[in-house]
C-alpha positions as CSV (number, residue, x, y, z in Angstrom):
1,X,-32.7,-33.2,0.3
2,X,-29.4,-35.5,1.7
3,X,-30.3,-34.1,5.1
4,X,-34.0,-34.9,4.7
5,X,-32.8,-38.3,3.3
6,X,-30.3,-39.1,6.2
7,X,-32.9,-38.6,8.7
8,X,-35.3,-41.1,7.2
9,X,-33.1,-43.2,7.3
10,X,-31.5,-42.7,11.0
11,X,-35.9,-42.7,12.3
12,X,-36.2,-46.0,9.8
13,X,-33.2,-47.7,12.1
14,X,-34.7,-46.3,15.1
15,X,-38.3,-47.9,14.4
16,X,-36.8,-50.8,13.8
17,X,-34.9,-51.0,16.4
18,X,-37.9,-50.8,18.4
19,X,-40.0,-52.9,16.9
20,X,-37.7,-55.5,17.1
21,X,-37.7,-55.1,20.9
22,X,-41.5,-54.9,21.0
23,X,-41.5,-58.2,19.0
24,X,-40.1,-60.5,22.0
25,X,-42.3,-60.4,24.4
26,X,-45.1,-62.0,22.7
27,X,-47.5,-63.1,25.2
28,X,-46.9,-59.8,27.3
29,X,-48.1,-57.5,24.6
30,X,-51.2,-59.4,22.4
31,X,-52.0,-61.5,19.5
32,X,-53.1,-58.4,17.4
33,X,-50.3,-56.0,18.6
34,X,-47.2,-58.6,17.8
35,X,-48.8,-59.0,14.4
36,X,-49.6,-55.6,13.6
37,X,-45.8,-55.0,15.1
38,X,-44.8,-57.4,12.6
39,X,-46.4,-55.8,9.8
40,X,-44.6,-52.0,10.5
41,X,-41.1,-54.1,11.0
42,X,-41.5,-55.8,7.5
43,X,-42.3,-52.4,5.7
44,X,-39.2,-50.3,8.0
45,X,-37.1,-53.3,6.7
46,X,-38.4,-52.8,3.1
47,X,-38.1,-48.9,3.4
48,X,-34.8,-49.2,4.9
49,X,-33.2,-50.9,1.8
50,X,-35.1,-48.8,-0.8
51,X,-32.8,-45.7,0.8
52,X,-30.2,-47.8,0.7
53,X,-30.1,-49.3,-2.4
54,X,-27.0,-47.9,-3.6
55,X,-25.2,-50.1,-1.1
56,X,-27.1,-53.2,-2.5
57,X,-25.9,-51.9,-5.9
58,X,-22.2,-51.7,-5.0
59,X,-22.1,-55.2,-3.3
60,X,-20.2,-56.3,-6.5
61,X,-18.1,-53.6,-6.8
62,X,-14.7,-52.3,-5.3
63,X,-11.7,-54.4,-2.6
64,X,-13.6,-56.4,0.1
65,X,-11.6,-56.6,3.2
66,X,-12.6,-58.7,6.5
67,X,-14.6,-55.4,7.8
68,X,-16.6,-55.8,4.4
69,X,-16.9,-59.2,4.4
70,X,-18.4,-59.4,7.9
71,X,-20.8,-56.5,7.4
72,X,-22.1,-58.2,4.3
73,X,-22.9,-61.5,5.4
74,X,-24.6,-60.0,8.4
75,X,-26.8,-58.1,6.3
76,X,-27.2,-61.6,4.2
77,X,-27.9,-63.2,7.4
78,X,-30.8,-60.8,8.6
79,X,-32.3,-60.4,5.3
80,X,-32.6,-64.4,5.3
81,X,-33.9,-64.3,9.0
82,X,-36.3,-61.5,8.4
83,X,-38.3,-63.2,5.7
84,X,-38.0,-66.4,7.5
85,X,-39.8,-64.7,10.5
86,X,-42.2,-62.6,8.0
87,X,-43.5,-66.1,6.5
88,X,-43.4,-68.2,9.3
89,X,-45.5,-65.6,11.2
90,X,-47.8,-65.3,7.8
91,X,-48.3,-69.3,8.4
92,X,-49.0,-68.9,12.8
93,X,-51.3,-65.8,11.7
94,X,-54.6,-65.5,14.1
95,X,-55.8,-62.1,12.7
96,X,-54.1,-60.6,10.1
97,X,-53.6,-63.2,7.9
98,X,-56.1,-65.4,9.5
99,X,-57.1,-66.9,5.9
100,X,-53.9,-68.4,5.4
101,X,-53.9,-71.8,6.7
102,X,-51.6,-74.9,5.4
103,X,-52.3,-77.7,7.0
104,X,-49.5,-79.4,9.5
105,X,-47.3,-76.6,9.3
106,X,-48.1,-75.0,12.5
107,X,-45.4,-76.6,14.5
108,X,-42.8,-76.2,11.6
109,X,-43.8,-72.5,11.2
110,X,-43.8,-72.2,15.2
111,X,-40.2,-73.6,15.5
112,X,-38.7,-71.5,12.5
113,X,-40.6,-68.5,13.7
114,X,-38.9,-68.6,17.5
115,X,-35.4,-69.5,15.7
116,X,-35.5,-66.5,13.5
117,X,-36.3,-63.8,15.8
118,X,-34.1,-64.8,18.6
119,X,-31.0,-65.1,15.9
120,X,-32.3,-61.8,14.2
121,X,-32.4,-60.2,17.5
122,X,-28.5,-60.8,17.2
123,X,-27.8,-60.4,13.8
124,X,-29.3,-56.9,14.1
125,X,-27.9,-55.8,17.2
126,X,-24.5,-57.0,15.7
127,X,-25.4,-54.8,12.1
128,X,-26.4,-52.2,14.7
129,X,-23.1,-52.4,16.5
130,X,-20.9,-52.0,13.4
131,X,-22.5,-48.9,12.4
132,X,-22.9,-47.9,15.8
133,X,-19.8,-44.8,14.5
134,X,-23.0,-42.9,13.0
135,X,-24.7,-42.4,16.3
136,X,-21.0,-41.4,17.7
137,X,-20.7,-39.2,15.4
138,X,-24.1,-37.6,15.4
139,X,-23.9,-37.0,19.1
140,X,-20.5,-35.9,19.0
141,X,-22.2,-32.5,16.7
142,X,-24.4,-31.5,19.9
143,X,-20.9,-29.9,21.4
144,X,-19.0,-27.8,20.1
145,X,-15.2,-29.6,21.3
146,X,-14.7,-33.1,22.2
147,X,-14.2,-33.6,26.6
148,X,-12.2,-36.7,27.3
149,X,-14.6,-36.3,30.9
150,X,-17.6,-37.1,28.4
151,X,-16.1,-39.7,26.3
152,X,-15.1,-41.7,29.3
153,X,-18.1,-41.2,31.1
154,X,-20.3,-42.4,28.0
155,X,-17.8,-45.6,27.9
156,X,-18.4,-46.2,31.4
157,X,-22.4,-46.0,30.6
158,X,-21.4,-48.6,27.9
159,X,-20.1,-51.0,29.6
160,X,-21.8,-50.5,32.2
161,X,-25.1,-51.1,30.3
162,X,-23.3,-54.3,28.4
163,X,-21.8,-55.9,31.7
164,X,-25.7,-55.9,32.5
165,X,-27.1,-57.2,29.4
166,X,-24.2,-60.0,29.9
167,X,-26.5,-61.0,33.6
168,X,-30.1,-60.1,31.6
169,X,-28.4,-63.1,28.3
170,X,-27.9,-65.8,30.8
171,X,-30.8,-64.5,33.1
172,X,-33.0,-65.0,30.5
173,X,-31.8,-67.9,29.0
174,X,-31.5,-66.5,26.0
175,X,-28.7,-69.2,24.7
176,X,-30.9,-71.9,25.3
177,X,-33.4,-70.2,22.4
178,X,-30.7,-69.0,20.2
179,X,-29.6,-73.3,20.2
180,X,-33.4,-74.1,20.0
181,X,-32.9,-76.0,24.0
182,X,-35.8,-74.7,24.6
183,X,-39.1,-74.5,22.3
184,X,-41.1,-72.4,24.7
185,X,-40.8,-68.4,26.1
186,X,-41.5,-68.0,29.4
187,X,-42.7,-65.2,31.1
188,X,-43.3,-63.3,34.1
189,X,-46.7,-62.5,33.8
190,X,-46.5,-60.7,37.8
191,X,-43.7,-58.3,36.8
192,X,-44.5,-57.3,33.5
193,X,-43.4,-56.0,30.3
194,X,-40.4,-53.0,31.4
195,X,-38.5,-55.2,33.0
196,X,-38.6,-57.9,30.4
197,X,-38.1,-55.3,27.6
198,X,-35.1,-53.3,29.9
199,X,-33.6,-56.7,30.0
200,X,-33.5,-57.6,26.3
201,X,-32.5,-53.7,25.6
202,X,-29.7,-54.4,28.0
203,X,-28.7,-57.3,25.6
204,X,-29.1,-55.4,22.2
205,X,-26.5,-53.5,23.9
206,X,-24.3,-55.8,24.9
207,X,-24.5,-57.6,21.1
208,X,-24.3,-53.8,20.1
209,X,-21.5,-53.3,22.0
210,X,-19.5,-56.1,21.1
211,X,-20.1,-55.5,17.0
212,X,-18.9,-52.0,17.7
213,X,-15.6,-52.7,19.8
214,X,-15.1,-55.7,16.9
215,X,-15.5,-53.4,14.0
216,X,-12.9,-50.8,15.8
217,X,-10.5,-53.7,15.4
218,X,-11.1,-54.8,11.8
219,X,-10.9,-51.2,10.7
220,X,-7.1,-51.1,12.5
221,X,-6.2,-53.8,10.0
222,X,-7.3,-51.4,6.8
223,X,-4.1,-50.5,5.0
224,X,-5.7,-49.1,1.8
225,X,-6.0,-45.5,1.5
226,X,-8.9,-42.7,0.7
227,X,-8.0,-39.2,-0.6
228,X,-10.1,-36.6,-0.5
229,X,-9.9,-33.1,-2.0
230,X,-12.3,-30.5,-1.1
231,X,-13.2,-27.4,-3.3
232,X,-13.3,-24.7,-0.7
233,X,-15.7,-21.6,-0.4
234,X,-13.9,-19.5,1.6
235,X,-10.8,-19.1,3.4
236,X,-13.3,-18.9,6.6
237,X,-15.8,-21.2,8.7
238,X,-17.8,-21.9,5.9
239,X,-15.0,-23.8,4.6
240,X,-14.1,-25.1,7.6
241,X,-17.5,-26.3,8.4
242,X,-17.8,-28.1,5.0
243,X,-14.7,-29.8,5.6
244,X,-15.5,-31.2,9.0
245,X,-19.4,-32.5,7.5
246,X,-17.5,-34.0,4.7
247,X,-14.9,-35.8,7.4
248,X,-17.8,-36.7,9.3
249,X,-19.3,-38.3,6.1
250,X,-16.7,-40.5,5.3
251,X,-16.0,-41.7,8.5
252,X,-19.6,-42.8,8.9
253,X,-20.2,-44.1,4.6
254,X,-16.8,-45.8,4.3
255,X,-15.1,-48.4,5.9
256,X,-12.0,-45.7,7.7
257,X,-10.0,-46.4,10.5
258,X,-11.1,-43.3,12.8
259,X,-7.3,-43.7,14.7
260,X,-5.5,-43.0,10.8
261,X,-7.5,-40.0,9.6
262,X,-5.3,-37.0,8.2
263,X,-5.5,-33.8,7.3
264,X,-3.4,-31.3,5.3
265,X,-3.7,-27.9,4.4
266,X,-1.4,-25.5,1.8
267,X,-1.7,-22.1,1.4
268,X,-5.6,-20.9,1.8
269,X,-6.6,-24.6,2.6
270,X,-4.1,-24.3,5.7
271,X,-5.9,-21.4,7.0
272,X,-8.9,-23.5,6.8
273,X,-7.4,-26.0,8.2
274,X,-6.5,-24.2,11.4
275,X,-10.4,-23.2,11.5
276,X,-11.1,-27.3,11.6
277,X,-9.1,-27.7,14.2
278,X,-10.0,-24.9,16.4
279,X,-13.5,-26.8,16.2
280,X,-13.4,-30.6,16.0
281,X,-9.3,-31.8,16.1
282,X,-10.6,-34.7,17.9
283,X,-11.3,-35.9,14.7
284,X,-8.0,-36.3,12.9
285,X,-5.0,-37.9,13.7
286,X,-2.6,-35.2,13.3
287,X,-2.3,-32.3,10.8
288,X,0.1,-31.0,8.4
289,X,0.1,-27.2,7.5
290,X,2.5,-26.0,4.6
291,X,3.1,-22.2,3.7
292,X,0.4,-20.7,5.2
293,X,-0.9,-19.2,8.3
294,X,-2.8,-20.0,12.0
295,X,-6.2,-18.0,11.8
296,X,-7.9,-20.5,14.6
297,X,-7.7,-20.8,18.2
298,X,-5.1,-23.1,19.7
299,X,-6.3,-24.5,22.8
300,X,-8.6,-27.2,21.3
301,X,-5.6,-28.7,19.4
302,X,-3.4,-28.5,22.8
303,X,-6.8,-29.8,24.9
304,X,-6.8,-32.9,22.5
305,X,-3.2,-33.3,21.6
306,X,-3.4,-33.3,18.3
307,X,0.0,-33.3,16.3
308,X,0.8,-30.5,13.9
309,X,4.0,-30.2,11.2
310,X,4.2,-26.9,10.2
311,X,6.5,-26.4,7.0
312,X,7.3,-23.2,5.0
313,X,9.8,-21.9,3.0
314,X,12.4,-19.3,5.1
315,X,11.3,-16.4,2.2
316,X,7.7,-17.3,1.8
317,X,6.7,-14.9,-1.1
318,X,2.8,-14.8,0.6
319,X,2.9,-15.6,4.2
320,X,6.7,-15.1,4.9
321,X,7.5,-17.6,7.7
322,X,7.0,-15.7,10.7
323,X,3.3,-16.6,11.2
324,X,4.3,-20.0,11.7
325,X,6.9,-19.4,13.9
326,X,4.4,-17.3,16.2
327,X,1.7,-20.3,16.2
328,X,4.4,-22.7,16.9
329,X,5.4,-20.4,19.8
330,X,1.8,-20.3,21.2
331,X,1.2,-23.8,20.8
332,X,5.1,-24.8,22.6
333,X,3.7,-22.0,25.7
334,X,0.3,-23.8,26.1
335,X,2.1,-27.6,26.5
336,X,4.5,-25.7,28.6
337,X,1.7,-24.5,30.7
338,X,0.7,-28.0,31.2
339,X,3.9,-29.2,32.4
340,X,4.8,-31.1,29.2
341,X,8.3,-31.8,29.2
342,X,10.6,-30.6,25.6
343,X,10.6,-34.2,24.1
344,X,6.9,-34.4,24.6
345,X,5.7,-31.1,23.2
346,X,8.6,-32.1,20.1
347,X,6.6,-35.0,19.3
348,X,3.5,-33.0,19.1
349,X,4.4,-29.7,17.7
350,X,6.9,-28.8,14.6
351,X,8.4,-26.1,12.9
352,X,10.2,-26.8,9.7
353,X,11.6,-23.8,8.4
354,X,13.2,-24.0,4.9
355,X,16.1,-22.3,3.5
356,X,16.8,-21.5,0.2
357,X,19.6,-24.4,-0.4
358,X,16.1,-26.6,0.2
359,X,14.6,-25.2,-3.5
360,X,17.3,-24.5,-5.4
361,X,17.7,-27.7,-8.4
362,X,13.9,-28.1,-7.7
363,X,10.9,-27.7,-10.4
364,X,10.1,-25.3,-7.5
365,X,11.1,-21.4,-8.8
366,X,9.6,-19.7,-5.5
367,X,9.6,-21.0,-2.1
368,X,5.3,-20.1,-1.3
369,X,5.5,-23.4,-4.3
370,X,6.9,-25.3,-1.7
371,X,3.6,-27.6,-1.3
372,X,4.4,-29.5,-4.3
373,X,7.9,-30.4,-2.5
374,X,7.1,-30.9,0.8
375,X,3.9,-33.5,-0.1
376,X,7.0,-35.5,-1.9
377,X,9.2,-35.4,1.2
378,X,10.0,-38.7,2.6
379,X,10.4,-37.2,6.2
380,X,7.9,-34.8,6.2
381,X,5.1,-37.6,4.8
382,X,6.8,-39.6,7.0
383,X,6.2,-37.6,10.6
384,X,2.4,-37.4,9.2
385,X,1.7,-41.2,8.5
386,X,3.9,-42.7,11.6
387,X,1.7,-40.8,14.1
């Protein structure tokens, strides 16, 4: 039911997202089809925030920081711009609403109508941009393991795309109707509607674009902090899996700065752990395993770099602390193997092996316990957070 739910809602977006670029070129298209257009982007709108309406109903609730503040006035801002472009096109209606006339409003209704969808064509591309992480993270689920080759190239497509919709914004004066210079759209009547409508999808990029790179900022700022705790399964992949579609969740629901995203594992939940990162390290920050053992593979978390602490008591009654040492090991050969030098692998990869001495005057009475010291360990909670 969530999953059914979470599509409506991405097709919704993407419906309106198109309408809203079938909406500019007036004159290309026809009377009857921008009206009609009209009509399916008023009831997207209205269907999007039914499926959201526990946002709407949490507006009021919880720490608003300048991430929060921004997204809400934006949606503020279309929501006002949307009903100012649904009435004033009610008012210039020559079909749909061809019965509703008020007299001397036409050049009113006209002006508001122009102002509206050129700001909303903004407004939403901005919106767009800051939740632009969903899309990210959707696509990122079509492979398996993140490629730095891919994620560059798709940057380079970005920016690419937005540099462009930087020429298409002054190439189609789109300032001057966003500052209401001009009163008027002009078109190119020879050329047609794709290159009109490739131009002003070049700028939703761009806008796009710069609401995403500007939400990556304001999420840096973040200092407040989300624990979560999940119940697992299994020791296995169906853990593992769970954990990385409830990671995936929050980093797309909740305002998270993708760069500061941990994860931790002890005992059973450490072999999990090691499954998650075997599959999709890319998405944390760095990992801390305590008295467990390895049960993944290890090239993914050497491929992406991602910073392990391993911590274990010398005598672990369960594990015993040579499984550790051996993943260490493997982990130390592969950076080896890629000509990282010993102070680079240390900041990457470490093995904290506890004696006795370090539970003795402890609540601790046997050392496979040793979770319930080591997530009170200045140092160790240190390494984790200062990465």
């Amino acid at each position: 039911m969530k999953n059914k739910r979470f599509t409506a809602k991405i097709l919704i977006d993407i419906g309106m997202t198109i309408c809203l670029l079938l909406l500019m070129p007036y004159s290309l298209l026809s009377e009857t089809a921008h009206e009609w257009i009209g009509m399916a982007m008023l009831v997207l709108f209205i269907s999007h925030h039914i499926l959201n309406h526990k946002w709407v109903t949490s507006v009021r609730k919880g720490k608003y920081n300048a991430f929060r503040v921004i997204q809400t006035v934006l949606v503020i801002i279309m929501l006002i711009l949307i009903m100012g472009s649904m009435i004033s096109g009610i008012l210039l209606s020559n079909h749909i609403f061809k019965w509703i006339k008020i007299s001397g409003t036409y050049m009113t209704a006209r002006q508001i109508h122009m102002f509206c969808a050129y700001w909303g064509l903004v407004v939403m591309s901005l919106h767009l941009g800051f939740h632009w992480n969903i899309a990210v993270a959707m696509v990122g689920r079509l492979w398996e393991h993140l490629s730095v080759i891919r994620t560059w190239a798709a940057r380079s497509v970005a920016t690419t795309i937005a540099g462009y919709g930087l020429y298409a914004f002054y190439r189609r004066q789109i300032g001057d109707y966003l500052i209401m210079r001009m009163h008027f759209v002009f078109y190119d009547y020879e050329k047609g509607i794709f290159p009109f409508l490739l131009d002003y999808l070049a700028v939703m990029i761009l806008i796009a674009f710069i609401g995403y790179y500007s939400g990556v900022f304001l999420k840096k700022n973040i200092t407040d902090m989300i624990i979560v705790a999940p119940q697992l399964n299994d020791w296995g992949q169906t853990s593992a899996d769970q954990t990385i579609e409830l990671t995936q969740y929050f980093l797309t629901h909740y305002t998270i700065n993708p760069s500061k995203v941990y994860i931790n594992g002890y005992s059973g939940g450490g072999e999990t752990l090691s499954l998650v990162l075997a599959k999709q390290p890319e998405l944390y920050t760095a990992a801390l395993m305590c008295s467990s053992q390895w049960d993944g593979a290890y090239e993914p978390v050497v491929e992406m770099k991602t910073p392990v602490y391993f911590v274990i008591g010398e005598s672990d009654e369960y594990y015993g602390s040579e499984p550790f040492k051996e993943a260490y090991q493997q982990i130390h050969e592969l950076y080896k193997e890629q000509g990282l030098s010993e102070s680079e692998i240390d900041k990457l990869v470490v093995l904290d092996v506890k004696d006795k001495d370090y539970f003795e005057g402890t609540p601790v009475t046997y050392q496979h316990g040793g979770g319930y010291l080591f997530c009170r360990d200045k140092e160790i909670m240190g390494w984790l957070f200062n990465q």
